[in-house]
N, C-alpha and C positions, 0 to 999 in steps of 0.2 A: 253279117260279118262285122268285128270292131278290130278296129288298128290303132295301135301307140304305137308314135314314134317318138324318139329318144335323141336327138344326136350326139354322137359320142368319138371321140378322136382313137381312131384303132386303124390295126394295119388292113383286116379286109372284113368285109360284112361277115352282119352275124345275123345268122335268123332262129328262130323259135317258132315251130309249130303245134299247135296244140292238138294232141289227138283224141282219142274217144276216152283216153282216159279222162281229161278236160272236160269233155262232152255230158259227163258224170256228173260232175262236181256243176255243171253249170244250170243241172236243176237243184240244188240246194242251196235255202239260204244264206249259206257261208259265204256262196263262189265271188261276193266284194270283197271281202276280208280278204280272204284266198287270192284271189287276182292280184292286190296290188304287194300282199307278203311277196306272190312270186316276181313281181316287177323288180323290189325291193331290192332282190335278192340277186339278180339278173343285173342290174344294175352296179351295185356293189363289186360284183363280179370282173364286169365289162371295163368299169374304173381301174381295179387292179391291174387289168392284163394291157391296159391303156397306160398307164406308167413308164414303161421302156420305150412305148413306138412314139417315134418324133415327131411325125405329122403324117395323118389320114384321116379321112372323110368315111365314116358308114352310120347307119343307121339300125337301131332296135326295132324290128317288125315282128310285130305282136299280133299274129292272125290267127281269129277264132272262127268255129264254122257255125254254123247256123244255130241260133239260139231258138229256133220257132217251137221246139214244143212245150219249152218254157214260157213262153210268149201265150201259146194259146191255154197253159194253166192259170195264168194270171188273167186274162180274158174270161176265162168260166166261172173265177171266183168273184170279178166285179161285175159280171152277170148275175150271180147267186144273190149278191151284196145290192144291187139294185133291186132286184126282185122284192127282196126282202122289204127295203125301202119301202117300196112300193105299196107292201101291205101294209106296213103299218100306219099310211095315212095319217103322215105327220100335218099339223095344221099348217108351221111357218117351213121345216127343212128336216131334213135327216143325214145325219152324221151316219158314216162309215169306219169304223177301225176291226181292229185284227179280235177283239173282243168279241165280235156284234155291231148290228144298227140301232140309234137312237136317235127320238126325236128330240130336237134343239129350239130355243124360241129367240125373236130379237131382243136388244138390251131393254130391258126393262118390266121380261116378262119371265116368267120360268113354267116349267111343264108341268102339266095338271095331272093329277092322280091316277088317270087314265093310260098315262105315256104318251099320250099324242094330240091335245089341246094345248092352248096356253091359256096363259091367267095372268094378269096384274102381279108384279112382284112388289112386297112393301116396303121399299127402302128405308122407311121410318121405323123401321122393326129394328135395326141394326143399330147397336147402340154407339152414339159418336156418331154415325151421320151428317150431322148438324152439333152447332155448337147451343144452339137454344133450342127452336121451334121447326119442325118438320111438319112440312103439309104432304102427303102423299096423292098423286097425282094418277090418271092412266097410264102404261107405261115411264114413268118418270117419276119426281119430287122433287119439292123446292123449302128453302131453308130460309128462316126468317129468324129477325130480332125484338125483343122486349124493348118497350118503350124505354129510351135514355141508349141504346145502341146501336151501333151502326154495320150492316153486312159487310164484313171486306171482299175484296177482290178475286179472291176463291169461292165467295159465293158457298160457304160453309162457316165459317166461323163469324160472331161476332165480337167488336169492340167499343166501349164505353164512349158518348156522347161525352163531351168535355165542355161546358161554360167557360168561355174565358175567365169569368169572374170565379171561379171557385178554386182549389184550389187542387191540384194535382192527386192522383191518386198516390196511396203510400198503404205501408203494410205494419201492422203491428205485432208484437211479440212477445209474448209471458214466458219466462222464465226462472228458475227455481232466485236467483236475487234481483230481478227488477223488471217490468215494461217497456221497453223501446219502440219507438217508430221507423222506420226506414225506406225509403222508396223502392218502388217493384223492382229497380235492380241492383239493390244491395246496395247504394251507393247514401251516404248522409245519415246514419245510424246516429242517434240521437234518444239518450235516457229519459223517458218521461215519468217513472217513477221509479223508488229502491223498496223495497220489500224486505221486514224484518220478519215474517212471518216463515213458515215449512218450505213458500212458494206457490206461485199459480197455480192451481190444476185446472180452470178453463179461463176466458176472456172473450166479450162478442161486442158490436160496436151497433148503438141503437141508431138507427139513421132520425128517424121522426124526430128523437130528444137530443141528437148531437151529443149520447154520451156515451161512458165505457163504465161496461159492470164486468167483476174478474171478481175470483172465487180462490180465496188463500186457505190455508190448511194446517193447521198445526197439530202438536200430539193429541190432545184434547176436544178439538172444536174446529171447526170450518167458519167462514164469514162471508160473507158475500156484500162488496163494496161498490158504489157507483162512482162515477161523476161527469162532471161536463166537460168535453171537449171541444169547444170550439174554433179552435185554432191546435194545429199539429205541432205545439208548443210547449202542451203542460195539461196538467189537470188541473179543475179547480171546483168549490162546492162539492168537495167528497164527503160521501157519506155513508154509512156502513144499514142495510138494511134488515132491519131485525125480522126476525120468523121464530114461530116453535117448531117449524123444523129445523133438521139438523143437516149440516153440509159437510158432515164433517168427510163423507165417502163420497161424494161427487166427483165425477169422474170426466164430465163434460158437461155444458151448459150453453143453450142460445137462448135468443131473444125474438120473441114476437111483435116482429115492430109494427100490425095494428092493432093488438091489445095491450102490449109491453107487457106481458106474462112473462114468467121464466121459465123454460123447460130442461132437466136436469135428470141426469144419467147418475144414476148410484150403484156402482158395479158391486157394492160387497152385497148389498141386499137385493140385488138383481133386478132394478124394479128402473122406472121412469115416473117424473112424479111432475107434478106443473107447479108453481104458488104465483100468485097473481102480483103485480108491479107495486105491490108495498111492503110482499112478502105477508101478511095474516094470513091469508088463504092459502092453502097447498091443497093437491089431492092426487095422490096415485093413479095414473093413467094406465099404465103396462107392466103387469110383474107376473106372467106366465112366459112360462119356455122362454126366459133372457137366461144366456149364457153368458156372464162376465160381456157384458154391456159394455163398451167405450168410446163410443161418437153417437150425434145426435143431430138432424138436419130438420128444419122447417121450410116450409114455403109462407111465405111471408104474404104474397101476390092470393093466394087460394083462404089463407087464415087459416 
C-alpha cells in the first residue's frame, strides 16, 4: 500500500481511491509520470475549491492496493539480469542496465577482447595526457618533465626552470613590417627590428648561437638573414646568408640547434629541403605526397 498525504485547508475530507483501473496502469512503466500528473491535478483542484472556505483541517489520502505483481516482475528480471551476470564471468564486476549485462573493469584497466578480462589501459596513448613525458604504468601513469622543467601541482603539465641570472622568458614576432619582442603576456612590446623587404615568412631563435635567422620575401628573391641576440634588446652582427638555393617560396623554416642546419618548407614546389648552417649545402629531404606544405617542427633533443 503507498499514501500521500497533502494537507490542505477545505471544509470536509476528501479521499481518492484508486481502483482496478489504477491497478492497470501500475504495471506500466508510465504509472510515475501518471501518478504524480494525477496528484497534480488533484491538487490543483483541491486549492480552487479551498478558496471560499475560511478555515478547515483535511487531508489528501492517496491509497493504492497492492502493487505485488509488479513487484514480483521486477524480482524475475533482476533474477534474469543476475543470471546472466553470472555467466558471463566477468573478471573485476558486471554492470546491469535495461540494454544487457556488461563486464566493467577498475580505473585504469579496460575490458579485453573477450568481454570479460581486463588488461592495462595506456593512458599515454591519449594525446595531452601529460605535457611532456608519459611513462605508462600497471593500471595507472605518471607524467614527467625534460631537463630545465619543472612538474606543477597537477602533476600533468610542465614549467620552465628559471635561473635567476637569466633572463625572463619572452616571445617573438615577425610580421609583414618589422620583429618585435614581447613578454608571454603581452605586456612590453618592444621593435627590434623594421623590415623594408615583402615581410617575414618564417623566424626561429637558435639557443646554442644566441641568435635569430628570419626569412624575408620579396617579388623576385627570398633571403635568409641571421644575427646575434644576446640581450632582448636589439640585433647585432647581422648578416645575410648566401645559398644557390632559393627562398624565394619558403613558407616555414626552423633551426637545428645541434647541427644549426636549416630546415625549410616550400609550399609552391611542394618539397622540404635542409641547407646546412652557412647555407652551400642544401638537399631535398621530402617532396612525395606534400600537399601545400606550411609548418615544420624538429626535435632538437633526438637530432
Amino acid at each position: 500500500m503507498c499514501f500521500l498525504n497533502i494537507p490542505f485547508q477545505i471544509s470536509s475530507p476528501f479521499a481518492v481511491i484508486i481502483t482496478s483501473t489504477l491497478l492497470r496502469t501500475l504495471s506500466t512503466p508510465d504509472f510515475g509520470a501518471w501518478l504524480w500528473g494525477f496528484v497534480h491535478s488533484a491538487t490543483r483542484a483541491l486549492v480552487k475549491s479551498a478558496t471560499d472556505v475560511s478555515s478547515a483541517n483535511s487531508r489528501l489520502r492517496l491509497t493504492a492496493v497492492s502493487t505485488q505483481p509488479r513487484i514480483s516482475v521486477l524480482m524475475a528480471e533482476e533474477v534474469e539480469l543476475l543470471s546472466a551476470c553470472h555467466e558471463l564471468r566477468c573478471r573485476y564486476g558486471c554492470i546491469m542496465t535495461r540494454n544487457g549485462t556488461f563486464c566493467f573493469c577498475a580505473d585504469g584497466f579496460e575490458v579485453g577482447e573477450d568481454g570479460r578480462s581486463c588488461r592495462d589501459h595506456d593512458e599515454c596513448a591519449v594525446y595531452g595526457i601529460c605535457s611532456q613525458t608519459c611513462t605508462n604504468t600497471y593500471g595507472s601513469y605518471r607524467c614527467s618533465c625534460t631537463d630545465g622543467y619543472r612538474l606543477q601541482p597537477n602533476r600533468h603539465s610542465c614549467k620552465a626552470e628559471q635561473d635567476p641570472s637569466e633572463s625572463p622568458a619572452a616571445l617573438m614576432i615577425a610580421s609583414l613590417d618589422n620583429i618585435v619582442i614581447t613578454a608571454l603576456n603581452g605586456s612590453g612590446v618592444q621593435i627590434l627590428k623594421f623590415l623594408d623587404a615583402n615581410g617575414t615568412h618564417s623566424l626561429d631563435f637558435n639557443h646554442n648561437e644566441d641568435s635569430v635567422c628570419w626569412v624575408t620575401s620579396s617579388r623576385s628573391a627570398g633571403q635568409l638573414w641571421c644575427a646575434k641576440m644576446r640581450k632582448p634588446s636589439g640585433f647585432s652582427k647581422e648578416r645575410e646568408i648566401k645559398s644557390v638555393q632559393s627562398f624565394h617560396s619558403v613558407e616555414q623554416m626552423v633551426i637545428d640547434w645541434l647541427t644549426g642546419n636549416f630546415y625549410f618548407v616550400d609550399r609552391a614546389n611542394g618539397r622540404i629541403f635542409v641547407c646546412s648552417w652557412n647555407g652551400e649545402t642544401c638537399v631535398t629531404i621530402i617532396d612525395l605526397d606534400l600537399l601545400n606544405p606550411k609548418g615544420i617542427a624538429v626535435d632538437p633533443l633526438m637530432g
